[in-house]
N, C-alpha and C positions, 0 to 999 in steps of 0.2 A: 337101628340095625344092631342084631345082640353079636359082638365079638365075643370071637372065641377065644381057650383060657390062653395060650400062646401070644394072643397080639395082647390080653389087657394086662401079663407080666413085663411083656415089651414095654407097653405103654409108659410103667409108672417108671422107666429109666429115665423120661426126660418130664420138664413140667412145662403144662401145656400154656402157661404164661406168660413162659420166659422167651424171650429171644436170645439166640446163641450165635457166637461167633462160629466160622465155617470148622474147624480143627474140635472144636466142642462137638459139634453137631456130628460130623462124621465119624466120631468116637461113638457117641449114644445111639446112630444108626447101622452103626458095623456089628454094637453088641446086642443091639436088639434083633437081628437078621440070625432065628433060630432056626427055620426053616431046613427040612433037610434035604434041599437043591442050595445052591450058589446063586443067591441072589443076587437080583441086578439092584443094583445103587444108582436111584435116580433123582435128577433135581429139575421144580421146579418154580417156574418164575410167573408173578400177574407182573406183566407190564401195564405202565400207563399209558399207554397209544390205544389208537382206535384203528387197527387194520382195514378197516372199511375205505381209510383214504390210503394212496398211492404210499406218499409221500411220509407217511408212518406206516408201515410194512417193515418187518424184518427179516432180515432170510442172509443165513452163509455158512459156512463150515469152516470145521477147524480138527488140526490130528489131535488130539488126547496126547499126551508123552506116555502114558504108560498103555494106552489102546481101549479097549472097550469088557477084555474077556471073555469075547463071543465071535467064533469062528466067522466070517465074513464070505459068502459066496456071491463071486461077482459074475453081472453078464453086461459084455460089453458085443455093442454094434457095430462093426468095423468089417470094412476088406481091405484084399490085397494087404501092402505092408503092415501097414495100422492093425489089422488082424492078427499078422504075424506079431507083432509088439506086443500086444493084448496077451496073447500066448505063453509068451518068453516072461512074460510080468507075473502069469499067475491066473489069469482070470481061468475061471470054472466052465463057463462060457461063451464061444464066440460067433454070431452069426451074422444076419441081414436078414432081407425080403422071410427067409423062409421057415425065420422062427416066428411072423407075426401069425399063423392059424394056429399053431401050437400053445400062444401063449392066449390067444383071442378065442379060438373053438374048443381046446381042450381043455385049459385052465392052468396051464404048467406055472408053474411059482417060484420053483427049486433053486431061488436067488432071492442075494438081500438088498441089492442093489446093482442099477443100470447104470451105464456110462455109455456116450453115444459119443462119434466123431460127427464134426458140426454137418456133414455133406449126408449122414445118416439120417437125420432128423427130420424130413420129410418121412423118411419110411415108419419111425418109431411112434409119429405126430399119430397117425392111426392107432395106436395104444393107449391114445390119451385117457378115454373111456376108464380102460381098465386100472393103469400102471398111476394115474391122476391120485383117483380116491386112498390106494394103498400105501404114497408117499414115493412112487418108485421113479417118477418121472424122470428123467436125467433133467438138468437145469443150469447153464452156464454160473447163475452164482454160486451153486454149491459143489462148482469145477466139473462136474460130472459131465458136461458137453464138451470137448477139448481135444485137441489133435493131438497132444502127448498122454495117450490111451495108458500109455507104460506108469505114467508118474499116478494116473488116474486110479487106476488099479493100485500099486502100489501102497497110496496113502490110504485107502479104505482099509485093505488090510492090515496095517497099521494101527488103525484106529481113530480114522477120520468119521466124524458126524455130524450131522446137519442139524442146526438148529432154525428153528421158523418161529412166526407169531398164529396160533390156531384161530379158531372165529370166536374164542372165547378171550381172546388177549394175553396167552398164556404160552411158554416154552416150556415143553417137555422132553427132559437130555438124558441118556441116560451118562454116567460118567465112570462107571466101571462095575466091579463085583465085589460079593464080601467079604470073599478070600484074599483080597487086595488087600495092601498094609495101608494104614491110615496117611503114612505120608503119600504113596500112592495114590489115593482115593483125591487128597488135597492135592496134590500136585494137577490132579485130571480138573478139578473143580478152578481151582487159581485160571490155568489154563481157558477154559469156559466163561470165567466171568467177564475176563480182561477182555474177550474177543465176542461177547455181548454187548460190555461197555465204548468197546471201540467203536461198533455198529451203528450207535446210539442215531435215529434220523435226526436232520438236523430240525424239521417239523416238531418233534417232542416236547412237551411243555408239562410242568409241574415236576413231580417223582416220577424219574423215568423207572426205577427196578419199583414196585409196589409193595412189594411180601415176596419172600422166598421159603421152601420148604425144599427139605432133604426127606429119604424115603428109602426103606428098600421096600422089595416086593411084595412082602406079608407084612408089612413093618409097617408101627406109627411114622406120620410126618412128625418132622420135626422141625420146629419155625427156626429160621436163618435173620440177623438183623443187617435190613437192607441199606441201615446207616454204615456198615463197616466195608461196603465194595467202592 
């Protein structure tokens, strides 16, 4: 695949043999992010698990302290009170029964994430189809199913994000933007790894982190050494 001149002056900022420490790494990916949007800063991980069984799965959330850099529009499932909370918290939007043809017949999207109250979750289960494949599913482990709607809401737009294990055994996080200062960027990252490592199933055997790689969006990876977490 021929890159172009942009990514192969990026390129020579870092060397592709080296493994770097995380403060390294997102120095070399903050200055290679020439790109004239605000690139997303992303990390990620080969674990050694095999998602296939239960019991090596990973999946949970965590708020970023300095957030993500990308505006957050929430739609949460709730009535009555719980609705009213949803509201007063900030969500974009809030319905039941009669956003599922909207979202099923028509294809509305205009959010980046769901949150459901648990009594809602029959009605949302019919979305599974759709809300499944795009990642949008609400999921008590990643808090998003929960009767305090407010706090739920809340911490997304804050800069809460979900990390999982894909079918290739791999996490993909993003942990901020370019225009974030490098302790910024470290701070999101530190954050992320500690609440990776925490996860860890207790099934896991051998090297649990395999390879890490840092990134922005037009940008070379850049290898991270998985001896230093």
């Amino acid at each position: 695949m021929k890159r172009g001149k942009r990514y192969q002056e990026a390129a020579k900022l870092r060397d592709k043999t080296n493994l770097y420490d995380a403060p390294e790494a997102v120095a070399i990916v903050k200055k290679a992010a020439s790109a004239k949007f605000d690139e997303t800063i992303e990390a990620h991980f080969k674990m050694g698990l095999d998602g296939r069984h239960a019991d090596q799965q990973i999946r949970g959330a965590v708020v970023l302290p300095n957030g993500t850099g990308k505006k957050v529009r929430v739609l949460v499932f709730a009535k009555g009170d719980k609705a009213e909370e949803a509201v007063a918290a900030g969500a974009e939007f809030v319905g039941a029964e009669e956003l599922i043809p909207k979202i099923q017949n028509e294809g509305w999207f205009e959010f980046d994430k769901v949150v459901a109250t648990p009594n809602m979750m029959s009605v949302v289960g019919r979305l599974g189809r759709v809300l499944g494949p795009k990642g949008l599913m609400p999921n008590p482990k990643a808090g998003t199913v929960t009767m305090d709607v407010a706090k739920a809401v809340q911490d997304l737009k804050a800069g809460k994000i979900e990390y999982r294990l894909d079918k290739t055994n791999i996490i993909h996080v993003p942990i901020g933007k370019a225009s974030f200062t490098e302790e910024q960027l470290n701070e999101n990252f530190q954050t992320l790894i500690d609440a990776i490592i925490k996860a860890k199933p207790a099934a896991a055997k051998g090297q649990y982190i395999r390879s890490a790689t840092l990134t922005s969006t037009m940008g070379p990876g850049v290898k991270l050494n998985p001896a230093r977490f």
